[in-house]
N, C-alpha and C positions, 0 to 999 in steps of 0.2 A: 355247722358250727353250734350251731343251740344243742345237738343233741350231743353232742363232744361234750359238753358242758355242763348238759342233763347226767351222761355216764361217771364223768369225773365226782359228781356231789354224791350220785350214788357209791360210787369206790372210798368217795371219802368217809361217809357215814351210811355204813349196811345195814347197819341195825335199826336207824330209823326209817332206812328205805324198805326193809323188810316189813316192819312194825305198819305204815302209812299203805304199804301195798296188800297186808292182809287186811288192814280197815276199810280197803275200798274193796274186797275183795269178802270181806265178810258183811259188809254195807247192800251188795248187789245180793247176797245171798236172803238176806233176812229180807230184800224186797222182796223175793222170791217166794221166801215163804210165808210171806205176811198174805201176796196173791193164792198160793194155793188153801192156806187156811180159811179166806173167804169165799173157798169154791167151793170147802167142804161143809163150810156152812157155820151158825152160831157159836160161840164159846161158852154156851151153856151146859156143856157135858164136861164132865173132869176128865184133864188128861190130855193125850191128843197132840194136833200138831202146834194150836196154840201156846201149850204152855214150854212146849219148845221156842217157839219164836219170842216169847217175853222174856223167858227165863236167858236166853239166848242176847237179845237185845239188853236186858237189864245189866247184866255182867257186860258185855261189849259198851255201857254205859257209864259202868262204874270205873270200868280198868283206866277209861282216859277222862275224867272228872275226878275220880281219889285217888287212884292206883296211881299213876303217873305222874301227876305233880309231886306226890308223897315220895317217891321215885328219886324225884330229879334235886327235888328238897336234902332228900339222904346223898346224895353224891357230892351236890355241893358242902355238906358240913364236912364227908369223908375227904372231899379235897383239900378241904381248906387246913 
């Protein structure tokens, strides 16, 4: 039953199941690469796989703190 229930909110709203499933989806990855950047060692050279994983992280920071409010903000005036 739960998962009947789980499918159904997903049919109902894809777009945030889609949205929520790359955020855990790109969440596991930036662990990932936060782990291999510390294997490769300091962030004291330019470039590299660091400034992938901030630049990365930063924007994945922004889109659901400015982006998306700003978002949901314009939908609502468009609806209203």
């Amino acid at each position: 039953m739960v998962l009947a229930s789980f499918l159904a909110a997903v049919r109902s709203n894809p777009v945030a199941a889609a949205l929520e499933l790359g955020s855990l989806v790109l969440s596991f990855l930036l662990l990932l690469g936060v782990v291999a950047a510390l294997a490769t060692g300091s962030p004291g050279r330019p470039g590299g796989l660091w400034l992938v994983v901030v630049a990365v992280g930063a924007a994945f920071a922004c889109f659901w703190t400015v982006g998306w409010p700003l978002l949901e903000r314009l939908r609502e005036r468009i609806a209203a």
